[in-house]
C-alpha positions as CSV (number, residue, x, y, z in Angstrom):
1,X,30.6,30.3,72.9
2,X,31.7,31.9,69.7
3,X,30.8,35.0,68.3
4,X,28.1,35.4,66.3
5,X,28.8,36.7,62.9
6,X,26.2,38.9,60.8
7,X,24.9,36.5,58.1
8,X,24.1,38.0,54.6
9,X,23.5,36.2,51.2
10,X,27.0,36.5,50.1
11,X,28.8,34.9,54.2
12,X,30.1,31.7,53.1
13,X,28.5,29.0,55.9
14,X,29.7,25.7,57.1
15,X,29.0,23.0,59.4
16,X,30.8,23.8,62.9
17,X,32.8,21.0,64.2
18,X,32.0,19.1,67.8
19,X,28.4,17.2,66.7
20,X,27.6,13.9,65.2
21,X,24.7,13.4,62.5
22,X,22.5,10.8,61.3
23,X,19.7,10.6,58.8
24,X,16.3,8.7,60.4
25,X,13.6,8.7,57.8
26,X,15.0,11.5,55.6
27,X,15.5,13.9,58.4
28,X,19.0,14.8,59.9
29,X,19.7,14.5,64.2
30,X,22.2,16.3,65.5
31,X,24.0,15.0,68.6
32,X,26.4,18.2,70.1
33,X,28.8,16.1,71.8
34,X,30.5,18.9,74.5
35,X,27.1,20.2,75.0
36,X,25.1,16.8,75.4
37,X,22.0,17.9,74.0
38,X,20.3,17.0,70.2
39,X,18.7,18.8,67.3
40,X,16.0,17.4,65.0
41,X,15.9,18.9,62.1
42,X,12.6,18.9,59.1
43,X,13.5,17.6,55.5
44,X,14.1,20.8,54.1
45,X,16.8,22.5,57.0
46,X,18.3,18.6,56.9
47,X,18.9,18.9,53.2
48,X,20.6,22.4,53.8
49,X,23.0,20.7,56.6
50,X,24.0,18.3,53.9
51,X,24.8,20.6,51.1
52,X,27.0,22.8,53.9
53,X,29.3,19.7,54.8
54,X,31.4,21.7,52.6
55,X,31.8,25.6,52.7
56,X,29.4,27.8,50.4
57,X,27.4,31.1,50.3
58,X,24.3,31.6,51.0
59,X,23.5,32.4,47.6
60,X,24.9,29.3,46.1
61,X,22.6,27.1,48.7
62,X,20.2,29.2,47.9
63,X,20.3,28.6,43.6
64,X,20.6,24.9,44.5
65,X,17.7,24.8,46.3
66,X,15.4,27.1,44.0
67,X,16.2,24.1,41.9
68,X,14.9,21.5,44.0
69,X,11.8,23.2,45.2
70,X,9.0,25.5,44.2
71,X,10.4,28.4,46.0
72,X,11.0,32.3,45.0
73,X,15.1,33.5,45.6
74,X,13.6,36.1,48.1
75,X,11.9,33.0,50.5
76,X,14.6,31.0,49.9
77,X,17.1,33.6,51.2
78,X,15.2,34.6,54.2
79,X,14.1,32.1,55.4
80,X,18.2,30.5,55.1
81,X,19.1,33.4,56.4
82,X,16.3,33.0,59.9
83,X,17.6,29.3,59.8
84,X,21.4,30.3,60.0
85,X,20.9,32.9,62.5
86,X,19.5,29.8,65.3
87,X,21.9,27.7,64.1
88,X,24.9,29.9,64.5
89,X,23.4,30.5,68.2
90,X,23.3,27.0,69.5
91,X,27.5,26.4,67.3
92,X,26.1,23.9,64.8
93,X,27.4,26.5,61.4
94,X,30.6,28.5,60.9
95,X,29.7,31.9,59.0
96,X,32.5,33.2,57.1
C-alpha cells in the first residue's frame, strides 16, 4: 500500500495506475486489477475521474467544475477534497 499523502487545494491529483474503467450509463466502474475488486462511482465523482486522466490541482478541477454545476468553490473543494481522501485509501489517485 502506498502512503497516503495530505491532500489540499493546491496537491496536484492523478489517476493511479493498476485499474481498468468503463463508462455504463454515464457513470464510471472501476475494475482494480491486483486487488480483484470494483468501484462504482455517481455522475459527478465519474466526471472528476475523467478530468484527472491527466495530472491537475485540486483547484483547477475544482474551477472546471464550478463551471459545469451550481456549486459554491468552498463545496466544491471539500467535498473533492472528502472524495480524494477514500480514493487515495483504496490506490485509485496519485496526490502530488
Amino acid at each position: 500500500m502506498s502512503d497516503i499523502a495530505f491532500i489540499t487545494p493546491d496537491s496536484i491529483v492523478r489517476q493511479s495506475e493498476g485499474q481498468i474503467s468503463t463508462e455504463i450509463d454515464g457513470e464510471v466502474i472501476l475494475l482494480d486489477i491486483e486487488k480483484g475488486s470494483y468501484f462504482g462511482m455517481n455522475p459527478v465523482l465519474s466526471r472528476i475521474w475523467k478530468l484527472i486522466e491527466q495530472p491537475t490541482s485540486v483547484n483547477g478541477l475544482c474551477a472546471q467544475l464550478m463551471e459545469e454545476y451550481d456549486v459554491s468553490q468552498e463545496e466544491c473543494q471539500n467535498d473533492i477534497l472528502e472524495s480524494f481522501e477514500q480514493l487515495q485509501k483504496q490506490n485509485l489517485i496519485v496526490i502530488s
